[in-house]
KEKE-3310 file (N, C-alpha, C; in steps of 0.2 Angstrom, whole numbers, plus 5000, padded with zeros to 4 digits):
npx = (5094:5093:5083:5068:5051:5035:5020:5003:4988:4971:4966:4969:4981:4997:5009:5021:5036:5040:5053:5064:5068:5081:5080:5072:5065:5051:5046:5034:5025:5012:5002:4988:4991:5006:5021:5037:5046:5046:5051:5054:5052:5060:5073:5082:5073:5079:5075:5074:5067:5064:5063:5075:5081:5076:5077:5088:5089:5101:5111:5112:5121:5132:5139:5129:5122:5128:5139:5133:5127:5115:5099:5086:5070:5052:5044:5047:5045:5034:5016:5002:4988:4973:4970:4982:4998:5012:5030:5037:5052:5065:5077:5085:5096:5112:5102:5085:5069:5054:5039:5025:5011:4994:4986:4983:4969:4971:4979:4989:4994:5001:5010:5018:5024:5033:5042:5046:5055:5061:5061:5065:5053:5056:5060:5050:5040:5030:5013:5001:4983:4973:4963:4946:4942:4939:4947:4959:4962:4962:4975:4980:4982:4991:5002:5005:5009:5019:5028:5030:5037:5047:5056:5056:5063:5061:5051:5034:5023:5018:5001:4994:4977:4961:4950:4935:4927:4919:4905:4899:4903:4898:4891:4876:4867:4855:4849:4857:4875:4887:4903:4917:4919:4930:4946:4943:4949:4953:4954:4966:4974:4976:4980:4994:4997:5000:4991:4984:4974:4970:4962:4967:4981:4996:5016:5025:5039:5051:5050:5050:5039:5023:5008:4993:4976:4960:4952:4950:4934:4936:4932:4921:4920:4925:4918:4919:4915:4905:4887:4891:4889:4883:4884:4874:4875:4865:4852:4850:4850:4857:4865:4871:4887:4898:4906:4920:4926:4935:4948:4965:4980:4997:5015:5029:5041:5053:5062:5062:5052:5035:5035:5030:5014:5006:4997:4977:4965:4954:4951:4951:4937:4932:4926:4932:4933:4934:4945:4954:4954:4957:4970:4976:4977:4984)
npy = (5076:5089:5098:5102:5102:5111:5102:5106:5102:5097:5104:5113:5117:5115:5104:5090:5093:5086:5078:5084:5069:5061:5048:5034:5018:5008:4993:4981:4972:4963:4966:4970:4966:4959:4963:4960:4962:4975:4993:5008:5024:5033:5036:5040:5032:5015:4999:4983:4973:4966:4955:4949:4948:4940:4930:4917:4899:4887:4872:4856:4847:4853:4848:4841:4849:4855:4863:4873:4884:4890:4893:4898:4898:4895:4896:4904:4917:4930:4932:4938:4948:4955:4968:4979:4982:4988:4991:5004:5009:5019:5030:5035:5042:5033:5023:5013:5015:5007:5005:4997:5000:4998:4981:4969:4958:4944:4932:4921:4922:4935:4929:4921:4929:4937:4928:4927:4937:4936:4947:4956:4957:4958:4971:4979:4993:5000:4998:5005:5006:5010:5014:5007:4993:4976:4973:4980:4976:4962:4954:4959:4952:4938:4948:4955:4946:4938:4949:4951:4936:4936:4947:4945:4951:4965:4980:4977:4978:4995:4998:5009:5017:5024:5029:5027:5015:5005:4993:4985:4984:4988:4988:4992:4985:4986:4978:4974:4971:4965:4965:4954:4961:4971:4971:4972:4980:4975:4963:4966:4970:4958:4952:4954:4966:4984:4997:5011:5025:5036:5052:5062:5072:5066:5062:5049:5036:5041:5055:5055:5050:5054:5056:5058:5068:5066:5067:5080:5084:5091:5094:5091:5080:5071:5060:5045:5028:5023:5016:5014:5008:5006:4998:5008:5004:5006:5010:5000:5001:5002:5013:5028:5027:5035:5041:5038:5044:5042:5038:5040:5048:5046:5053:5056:5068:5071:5082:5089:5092:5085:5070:5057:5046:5035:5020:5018:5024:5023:5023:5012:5008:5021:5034:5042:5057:5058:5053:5061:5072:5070:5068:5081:5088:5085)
npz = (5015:5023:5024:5028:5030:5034:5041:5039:5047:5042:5052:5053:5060:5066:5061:5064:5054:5040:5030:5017:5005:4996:4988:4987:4987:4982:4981:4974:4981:4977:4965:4953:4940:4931:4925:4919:4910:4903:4905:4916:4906:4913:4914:4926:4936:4944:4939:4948:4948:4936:4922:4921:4932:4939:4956:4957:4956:4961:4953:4956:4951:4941:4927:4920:4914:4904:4911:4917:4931:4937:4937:4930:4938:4932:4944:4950:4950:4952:4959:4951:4955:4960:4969:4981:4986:4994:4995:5004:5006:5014:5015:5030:5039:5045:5044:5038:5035:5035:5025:5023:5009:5011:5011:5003:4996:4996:5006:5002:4990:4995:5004:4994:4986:4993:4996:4983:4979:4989:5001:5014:5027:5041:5043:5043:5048:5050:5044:5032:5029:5015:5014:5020:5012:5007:4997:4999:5013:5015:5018:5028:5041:5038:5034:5044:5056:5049:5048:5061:5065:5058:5064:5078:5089:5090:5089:5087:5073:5066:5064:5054:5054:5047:5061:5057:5054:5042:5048:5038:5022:5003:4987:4977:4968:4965:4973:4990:4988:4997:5004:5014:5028:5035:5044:5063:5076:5087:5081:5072:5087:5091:5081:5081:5080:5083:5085:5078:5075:5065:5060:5057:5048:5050:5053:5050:5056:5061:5054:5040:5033:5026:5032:5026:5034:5030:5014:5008:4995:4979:4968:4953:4948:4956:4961:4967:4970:4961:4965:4978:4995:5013:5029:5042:5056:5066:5063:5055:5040:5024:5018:5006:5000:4992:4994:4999:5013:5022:5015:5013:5009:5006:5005:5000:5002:4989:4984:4972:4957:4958:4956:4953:4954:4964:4965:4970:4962:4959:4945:4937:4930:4925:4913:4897:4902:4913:4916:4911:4915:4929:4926:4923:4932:4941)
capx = (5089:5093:5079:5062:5045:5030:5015:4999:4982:4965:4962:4974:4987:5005:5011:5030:5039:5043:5059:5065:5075:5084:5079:5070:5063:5048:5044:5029:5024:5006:4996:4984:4995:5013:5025:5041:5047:5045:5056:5052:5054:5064:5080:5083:5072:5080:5071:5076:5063:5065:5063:5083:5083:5072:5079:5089:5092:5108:5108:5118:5129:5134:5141:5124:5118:5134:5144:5129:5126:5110:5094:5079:5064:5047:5043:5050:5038:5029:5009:4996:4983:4968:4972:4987:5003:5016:5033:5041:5058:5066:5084:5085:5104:5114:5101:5083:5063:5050:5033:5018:5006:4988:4988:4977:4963:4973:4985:4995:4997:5007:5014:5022:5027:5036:5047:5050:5057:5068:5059:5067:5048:5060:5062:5045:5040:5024:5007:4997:4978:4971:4955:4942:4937:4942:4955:4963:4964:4963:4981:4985:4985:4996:5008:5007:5012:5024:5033:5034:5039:5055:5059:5054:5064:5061:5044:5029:5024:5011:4996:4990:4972:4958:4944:4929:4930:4912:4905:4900:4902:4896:4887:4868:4865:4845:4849:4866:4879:4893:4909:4917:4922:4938:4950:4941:4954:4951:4956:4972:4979:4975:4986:5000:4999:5001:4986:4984:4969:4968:4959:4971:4987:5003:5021:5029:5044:5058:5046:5048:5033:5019:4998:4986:4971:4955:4954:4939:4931:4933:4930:4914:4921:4928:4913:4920:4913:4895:4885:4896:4886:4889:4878:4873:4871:4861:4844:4849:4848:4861:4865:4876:4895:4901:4915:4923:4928:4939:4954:4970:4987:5005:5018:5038:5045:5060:5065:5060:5045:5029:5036:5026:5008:5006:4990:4972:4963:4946:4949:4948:4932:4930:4924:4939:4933:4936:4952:4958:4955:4961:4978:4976:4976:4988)
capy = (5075:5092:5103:5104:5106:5111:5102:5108:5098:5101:5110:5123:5116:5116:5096:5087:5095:5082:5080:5082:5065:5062:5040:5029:5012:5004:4986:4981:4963:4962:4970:4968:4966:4958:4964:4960:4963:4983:4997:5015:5027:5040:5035:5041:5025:5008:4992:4980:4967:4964:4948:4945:4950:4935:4925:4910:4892:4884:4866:4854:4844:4856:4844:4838:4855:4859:4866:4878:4882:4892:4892:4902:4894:4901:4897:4909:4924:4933:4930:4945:4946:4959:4973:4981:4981:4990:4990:5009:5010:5028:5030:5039:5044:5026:5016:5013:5016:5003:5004:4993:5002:4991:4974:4967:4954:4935:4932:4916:4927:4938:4927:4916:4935:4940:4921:4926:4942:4939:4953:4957:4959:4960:4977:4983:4995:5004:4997:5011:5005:5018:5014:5003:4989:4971:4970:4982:4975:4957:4951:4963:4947:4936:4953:4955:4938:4937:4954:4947:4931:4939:4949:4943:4953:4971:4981:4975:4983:5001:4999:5016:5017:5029:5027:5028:5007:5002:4987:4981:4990:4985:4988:4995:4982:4984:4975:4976:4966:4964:4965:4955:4965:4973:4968:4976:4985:4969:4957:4968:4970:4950:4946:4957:4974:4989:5002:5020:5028:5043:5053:5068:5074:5067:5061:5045:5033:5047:5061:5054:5050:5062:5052:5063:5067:5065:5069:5084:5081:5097:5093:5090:5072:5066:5055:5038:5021:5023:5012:5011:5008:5006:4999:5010:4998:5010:5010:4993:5003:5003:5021:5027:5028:5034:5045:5036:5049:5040:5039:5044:5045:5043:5057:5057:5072:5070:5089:5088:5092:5079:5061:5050:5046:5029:5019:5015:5030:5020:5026:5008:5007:5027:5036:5045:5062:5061:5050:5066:5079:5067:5068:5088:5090:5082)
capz = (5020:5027:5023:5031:5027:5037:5039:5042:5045:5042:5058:5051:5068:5065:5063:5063:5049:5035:5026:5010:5005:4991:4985:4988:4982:4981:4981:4971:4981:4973:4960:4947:4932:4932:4921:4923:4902:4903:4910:4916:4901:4915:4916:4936:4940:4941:4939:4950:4947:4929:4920:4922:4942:4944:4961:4952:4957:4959:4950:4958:4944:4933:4923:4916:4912:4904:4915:4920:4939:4939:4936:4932:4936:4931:4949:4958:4946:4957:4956:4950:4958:4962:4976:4980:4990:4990:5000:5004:5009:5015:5021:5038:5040:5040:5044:5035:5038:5029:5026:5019:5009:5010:5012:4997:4998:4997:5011:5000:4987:4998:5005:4989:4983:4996:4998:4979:4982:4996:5004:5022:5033:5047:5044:5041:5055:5048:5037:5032:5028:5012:5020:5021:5005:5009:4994:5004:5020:5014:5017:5034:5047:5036:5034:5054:5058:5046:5050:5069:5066:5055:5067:5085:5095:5086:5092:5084:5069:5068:5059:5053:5052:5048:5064:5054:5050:5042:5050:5030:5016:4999:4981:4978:4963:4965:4980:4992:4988:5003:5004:5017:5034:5036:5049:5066:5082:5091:5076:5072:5091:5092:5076:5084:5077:5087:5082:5078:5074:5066:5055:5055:5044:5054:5052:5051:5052:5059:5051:5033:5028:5028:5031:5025:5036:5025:5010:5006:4987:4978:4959:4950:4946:4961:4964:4971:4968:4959:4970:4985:5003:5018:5033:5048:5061:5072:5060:5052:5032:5020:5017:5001:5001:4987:4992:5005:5014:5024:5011:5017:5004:5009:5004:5004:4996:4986:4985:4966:4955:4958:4949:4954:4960:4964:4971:4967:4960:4957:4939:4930:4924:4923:4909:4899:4903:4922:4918:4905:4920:4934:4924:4921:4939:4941)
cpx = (5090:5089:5075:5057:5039:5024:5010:4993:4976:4962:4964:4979:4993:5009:5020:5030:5042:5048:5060:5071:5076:5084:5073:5067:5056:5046:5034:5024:5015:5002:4994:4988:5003:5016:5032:5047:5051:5049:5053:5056:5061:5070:5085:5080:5076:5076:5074:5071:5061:5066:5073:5087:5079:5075:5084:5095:5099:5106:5116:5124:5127:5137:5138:5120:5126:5138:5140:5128:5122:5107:5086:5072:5059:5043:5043:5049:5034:5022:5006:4992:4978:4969:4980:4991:5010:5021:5039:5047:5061:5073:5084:5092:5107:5109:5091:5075:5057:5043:5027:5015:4998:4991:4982:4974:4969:4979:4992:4999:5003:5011:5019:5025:5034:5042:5051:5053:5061:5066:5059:5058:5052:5060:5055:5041:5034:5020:5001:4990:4976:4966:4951:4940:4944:4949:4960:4967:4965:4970:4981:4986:4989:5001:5010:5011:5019:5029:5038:5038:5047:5059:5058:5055:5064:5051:5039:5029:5017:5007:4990:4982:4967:4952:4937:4927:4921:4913:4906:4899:4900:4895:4879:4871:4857:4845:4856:4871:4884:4898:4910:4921:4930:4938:4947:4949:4955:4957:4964:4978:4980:4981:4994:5003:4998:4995:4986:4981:4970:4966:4963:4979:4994:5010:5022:5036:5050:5055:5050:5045:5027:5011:4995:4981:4966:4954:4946:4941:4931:4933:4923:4914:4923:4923:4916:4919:4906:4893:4886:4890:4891:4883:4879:4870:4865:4852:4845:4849:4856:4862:4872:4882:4899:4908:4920:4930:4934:4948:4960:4976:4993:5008:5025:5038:5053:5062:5065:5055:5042:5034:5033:5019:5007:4999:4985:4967:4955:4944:4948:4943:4928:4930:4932:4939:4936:4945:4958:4957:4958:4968:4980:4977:4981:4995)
cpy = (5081:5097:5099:5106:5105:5106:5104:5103:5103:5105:5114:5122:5112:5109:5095:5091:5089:5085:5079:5076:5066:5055:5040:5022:5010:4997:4983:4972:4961:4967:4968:4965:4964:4960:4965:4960:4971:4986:5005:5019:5033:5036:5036:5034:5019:5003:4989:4972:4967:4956:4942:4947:4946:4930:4918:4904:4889:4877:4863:4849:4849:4853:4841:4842:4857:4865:4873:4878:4885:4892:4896:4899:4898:4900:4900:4916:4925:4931:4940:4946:4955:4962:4976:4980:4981:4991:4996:5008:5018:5028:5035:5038:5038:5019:5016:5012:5013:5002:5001:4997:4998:4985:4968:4960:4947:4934:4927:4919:4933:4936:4924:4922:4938:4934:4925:4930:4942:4944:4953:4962:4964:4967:4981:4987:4999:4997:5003:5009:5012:5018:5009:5000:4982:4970:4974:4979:4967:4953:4954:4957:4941:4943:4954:4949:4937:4942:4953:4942:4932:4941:4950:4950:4962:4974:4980:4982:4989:5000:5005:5014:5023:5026:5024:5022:5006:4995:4984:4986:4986:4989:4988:4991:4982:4980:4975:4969:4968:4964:4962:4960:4964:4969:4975:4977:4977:4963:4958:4966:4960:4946:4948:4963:4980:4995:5009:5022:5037:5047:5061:5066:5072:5060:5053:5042:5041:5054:5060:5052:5053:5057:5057:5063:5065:5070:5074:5083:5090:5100:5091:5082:5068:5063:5048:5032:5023:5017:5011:5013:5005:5004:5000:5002:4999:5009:5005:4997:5002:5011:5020:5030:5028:5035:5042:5039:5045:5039:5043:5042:5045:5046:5056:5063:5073:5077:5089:5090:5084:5074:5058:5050:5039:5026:5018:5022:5029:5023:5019:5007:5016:5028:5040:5052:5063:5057:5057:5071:5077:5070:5075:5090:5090:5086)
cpz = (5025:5026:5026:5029:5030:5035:5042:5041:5043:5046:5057:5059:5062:5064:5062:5057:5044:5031:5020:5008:4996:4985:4991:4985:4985:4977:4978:4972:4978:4971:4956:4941:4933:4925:4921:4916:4904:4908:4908:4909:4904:4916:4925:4940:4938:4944:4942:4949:4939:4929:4922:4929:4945:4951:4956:4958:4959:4960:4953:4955:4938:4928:4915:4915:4907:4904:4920:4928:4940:4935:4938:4932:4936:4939:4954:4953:4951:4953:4956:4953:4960:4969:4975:4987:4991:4999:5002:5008:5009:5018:5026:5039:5037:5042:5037:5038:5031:5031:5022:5018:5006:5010:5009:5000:4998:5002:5007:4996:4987:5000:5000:4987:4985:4997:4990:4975:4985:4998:5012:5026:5039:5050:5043:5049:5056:5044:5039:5027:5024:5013:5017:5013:5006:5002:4996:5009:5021:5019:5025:5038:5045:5036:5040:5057:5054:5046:5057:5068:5062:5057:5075:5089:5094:5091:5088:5078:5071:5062:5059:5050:5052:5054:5064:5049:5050:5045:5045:5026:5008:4992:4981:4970:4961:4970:4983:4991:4993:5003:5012:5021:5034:5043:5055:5069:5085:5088:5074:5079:5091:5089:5078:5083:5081:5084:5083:5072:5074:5061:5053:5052:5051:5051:5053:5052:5055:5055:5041:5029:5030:5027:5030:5030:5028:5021:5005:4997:4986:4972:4958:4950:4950:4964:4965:4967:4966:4962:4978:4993:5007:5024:5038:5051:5067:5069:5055:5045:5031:5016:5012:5003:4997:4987:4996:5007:5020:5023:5015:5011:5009:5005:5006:4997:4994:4986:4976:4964:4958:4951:4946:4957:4961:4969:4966:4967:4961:4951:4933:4928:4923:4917:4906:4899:4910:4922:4916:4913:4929:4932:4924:4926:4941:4941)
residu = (UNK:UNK:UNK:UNK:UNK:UNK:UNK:UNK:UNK:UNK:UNK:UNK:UNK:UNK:UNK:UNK:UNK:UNK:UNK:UNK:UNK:UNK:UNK:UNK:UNK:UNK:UNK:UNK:UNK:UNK:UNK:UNK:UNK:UNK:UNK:UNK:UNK:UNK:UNK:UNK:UNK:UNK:UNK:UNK:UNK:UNK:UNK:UNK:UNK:UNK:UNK:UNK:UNK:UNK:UNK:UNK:UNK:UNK:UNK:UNK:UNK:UNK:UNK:UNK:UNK:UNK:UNK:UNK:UNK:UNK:UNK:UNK:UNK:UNK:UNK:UNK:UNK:UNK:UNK:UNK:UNK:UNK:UNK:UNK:UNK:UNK:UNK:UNK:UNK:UNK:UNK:UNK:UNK:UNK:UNK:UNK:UNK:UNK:UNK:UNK:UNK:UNK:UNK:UNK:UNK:UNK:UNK:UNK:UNK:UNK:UNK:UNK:UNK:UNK:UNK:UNK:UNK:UNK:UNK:UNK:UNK:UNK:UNK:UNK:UNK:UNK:UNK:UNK:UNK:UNK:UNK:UNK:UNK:UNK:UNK:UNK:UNK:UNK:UNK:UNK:UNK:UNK:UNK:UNK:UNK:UNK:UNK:UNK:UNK:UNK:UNK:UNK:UNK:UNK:UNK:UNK:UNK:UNK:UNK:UNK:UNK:UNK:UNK:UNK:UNK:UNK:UNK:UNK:UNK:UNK:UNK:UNK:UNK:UNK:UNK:UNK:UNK:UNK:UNK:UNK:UNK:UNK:UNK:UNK:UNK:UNK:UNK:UNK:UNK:UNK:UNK:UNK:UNK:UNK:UNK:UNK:UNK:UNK:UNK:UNK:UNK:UNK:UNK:UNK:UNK:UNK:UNK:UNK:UNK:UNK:UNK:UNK:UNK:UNK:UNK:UNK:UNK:UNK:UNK:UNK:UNK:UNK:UNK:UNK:UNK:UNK:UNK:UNK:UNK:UNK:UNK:UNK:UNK:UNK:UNK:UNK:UNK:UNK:UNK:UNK:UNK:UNK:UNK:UNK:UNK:UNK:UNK:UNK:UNK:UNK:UNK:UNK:UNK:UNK:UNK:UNK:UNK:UNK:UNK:UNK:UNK:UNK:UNK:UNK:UNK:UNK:UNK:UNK:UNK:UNK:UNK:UNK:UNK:UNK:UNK:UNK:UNK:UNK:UNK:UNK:UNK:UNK)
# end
């Protein structure tokens, strides 16, 4: 963690310098798909949530189990679920720097995940919203509450956001379909989250994590969500919103080639021409 790397934003001005680390972990408290069987191919990653790292029991006559004292129950498996949310940790000398990224649509969901995990909240000192679509943002006022309530006497947590928060966004089916409303400025500082608005490239966390400004489109294929609106409230219309230009990524650099990309691409029901040149680009 002793080199340095510039950052520049979109305005072409000069930002914190992000560091090159050397680890870190990510916690995977909800995603679409569980699997808890399977292991990285790379040998540098370890699993830590594997089927035989499940949380386990202790049974109180061992006698009548013979002689056994724990116990795996399938009750303590995490749940799958639709959206995303993810739990970066970064060391920062001796101590350590943790951040939320999204905070998927079900709050119980997250909640039961994070009990069956043992996932120390308390520590959690960022959430960084990748912008606006309710399975994104679903969960953020159960994760607020529950970060506080971990760790009372700590400073509330920073909820990174891009400014530019539609009132409703939705689908152009032949007619609009809705999606509900993200978490407004109002409903975040409410549930206890400290706010910060911003649509520019800057630093996190001790300068180890890098927030993207917005993110310009400058392939043929990076067209978004086909369909996707959005409603102006000023002339009441539903105007299109495919590229949601709002997007923002999350960066730590290990001082290595690219590993890893991680996140929601909006490439599951893509064609595999754009999935093939996604990956080329890559």
């Amino acid at each position: 963690m002793q080199s340095t790397l510039p950052v520049i934003d979109q305005h072409g001005k000069r930002a914190q310098s992000r560091k090159y680390l050397d680890s870190l972990e990510i916690v995977v408290i909800v995603n679409d798909e569980l699997d808890i069987i399977s292991h990285s191919p790379n040998p540098t990653v370890e699993t830590t949530g594997s089927f035989m790292g499940i949380p386990l029991t202790s049974l109180q006559n061992p006698k009548v189990h013979g002689g056994a004292t724990k116990q795996m129950r399938m009750d303590s498996i995490c749940c799958g679920a639709h959206g995303l949310f993810l739990m970066i940790t970064v060391p920062s000398g001796d101590a350590k720097n943790v951040l939320l990224f999204d905070a998927r649509i079900e709050a119980g969901v997250f909640e039961k995940n994070v009990k069956r995990l043992l996932t120390d909240l308390g520590a959690v000192e960022h959430i960084h919203l990748s912008h606006y679509h309710r399975d994104h943002s679903g969960g953020l006022f159960k994760a607020i509450r529950m970060i506080n309530n971990a760790n009372p006497s700590r400073e509330k947590a920073i909820i990174d956001v891009h400014p530019n928060r539609p009132d409703f966004r939705g689908n152009d089916a032949g007619f609009p379909i809705i999606l509900e409303p993200d978490p407004s400025s109002d409903e975040i500082e409410l549930a206890g989250g400290i706010l910060n608005k911003s649509c520019d490239a800057h630093m996190v966390m001790n300068n180890t994590l890098f927030i993207s400004g917005e993110i310009p489109r400058v392939t043929h294929y990076e067209n978004g969500i086909p369909g996707g609106i959005r409603l102006d409230p000023i002339i009441g219309k539903w105007l299109k919103d495919e590229d949601i230009m709002e997007e923002r990524f999350v960066m730590l650099v290990l001082g290595v080639p690219l590993y890893a990309v991680i996140g929601g691409y909006q490439l599951a029901d893509a064609d595999s021409e754009k999935i093939e040149k996604t990956v080329r680009n890559f």
